[in-house]
Steps between C-alpha positions, in 0.01 A plus 500: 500500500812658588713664188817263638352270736185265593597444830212478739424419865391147600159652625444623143536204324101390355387164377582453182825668508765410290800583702875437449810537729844487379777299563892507460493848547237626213692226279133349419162517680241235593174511478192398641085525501404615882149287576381623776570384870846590534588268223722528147480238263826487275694322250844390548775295314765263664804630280425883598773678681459738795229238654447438888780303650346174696349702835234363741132428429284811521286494823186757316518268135695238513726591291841348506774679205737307356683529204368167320136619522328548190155549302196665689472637902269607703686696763454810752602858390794490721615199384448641109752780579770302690616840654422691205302807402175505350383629176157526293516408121291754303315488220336729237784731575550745173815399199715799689492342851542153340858621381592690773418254790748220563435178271255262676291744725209618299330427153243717264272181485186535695394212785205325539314516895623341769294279588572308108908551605467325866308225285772457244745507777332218738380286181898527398594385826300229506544358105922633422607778256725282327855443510679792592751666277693817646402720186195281355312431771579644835372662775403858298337258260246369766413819659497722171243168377283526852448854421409510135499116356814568279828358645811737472848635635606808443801484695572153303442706174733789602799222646492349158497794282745654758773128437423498106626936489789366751627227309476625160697817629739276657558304108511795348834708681822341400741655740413766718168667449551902444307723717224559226422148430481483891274738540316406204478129617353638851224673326392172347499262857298733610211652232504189263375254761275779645361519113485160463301517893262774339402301233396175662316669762281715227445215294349325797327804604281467210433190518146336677429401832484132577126455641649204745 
């Protein structure tokens, strides 16, 4: 892995990927479990922002975006990325490179092979992953689960620590913050929910591998 970036090339991509683009310019990133074939299969929500606007059906997939899809899809690469770049989630990266690298991107947690990811992915596809919920269940949540049996978000984990530090900051200035408790409040949005992060992704590093 890169020390500030997973982008890769479309002819590096391998089955059993899980790879993410992002969207809204690096506001969030989606992700997805790449099967083989030219084909991603990803998890998406109807009340997410940033999604394809209504565009013609795919002539490789089939695909036609709209913003009122939701649940499972089966769709091309290109059609994954919507004009995006591509990146390569990694895992069993070391605590230091957790930190460091942007929330979302990597995790210390190992993965199991990928031919057991690619089954996870297509048996998802066929039987649901639930209802989705933007920081419960989303589409981080499926791939991190193809890849290791355990569902979870760290971006979801670092927005919410990120809007608790926020809004308690927020209750706690009456008038005009001074340039201390600015800085001071700064320090928090960023290393609290990157703490908080750390912690969730240990605790699942440790624990066992699903056998299905």
């Amino acid at each position: 892995m890169g020390l500030l970036s997973n982008e890769i090339s479309k002819d590096k991509v391998q089955i059993g990927d899980h790879i993410y683009t992002y969207r809204m310019m690096h506001l969030y990133s989606h992700h997805g479990i790449y099967v083989g074939n030219d084909t991603v299969i990803h998890y998406i929500g109807a009340d997410v922002v940033g999604k394809s606007e209504s565009k013609s059906r795919c002539g490789k997939c089939g695909h036609q975006p709209s913003p009122n899809l939701e649940g499972l899809l089966k769709t091309c690469l290109n059609c994954f990325l919507d004009g995006h770049r591509l990146f390569r989630f990694e895992y069993e990266v070391s605590s230091t490179n957790l930190v460091i690298q942007h929330h979302g991107t990597c995790s210390t947690r190992s993965c199991d092979k990928p031919e057991v990811v690619v089954e996870r992915a297509w048996e998802l596809l066929n039987n649901g992953f639930g209802n989705y919920d933007l920081f419960e269940n989303n589409c981080e949540c499926f791939a991190f689960y193809c890849k290791t049996g355990k569902p979870m978000s760290l971006q979801a984990t670092f927005a919410k620590s990120a809007g608790k530090v926020a809004t308690k900051g927020i209750n706690l200035n009456n008038g005009l913050p001074n340039p201390l408790r600015v800085a001071k409040n700064c320090v928090k949005l960023v290393w609290k929910p990157k703490l908080e992060m750390y912690i969730k992704d240990k605790y699942l590093a440790n624990q066992p591998h699903n056998s299905t």
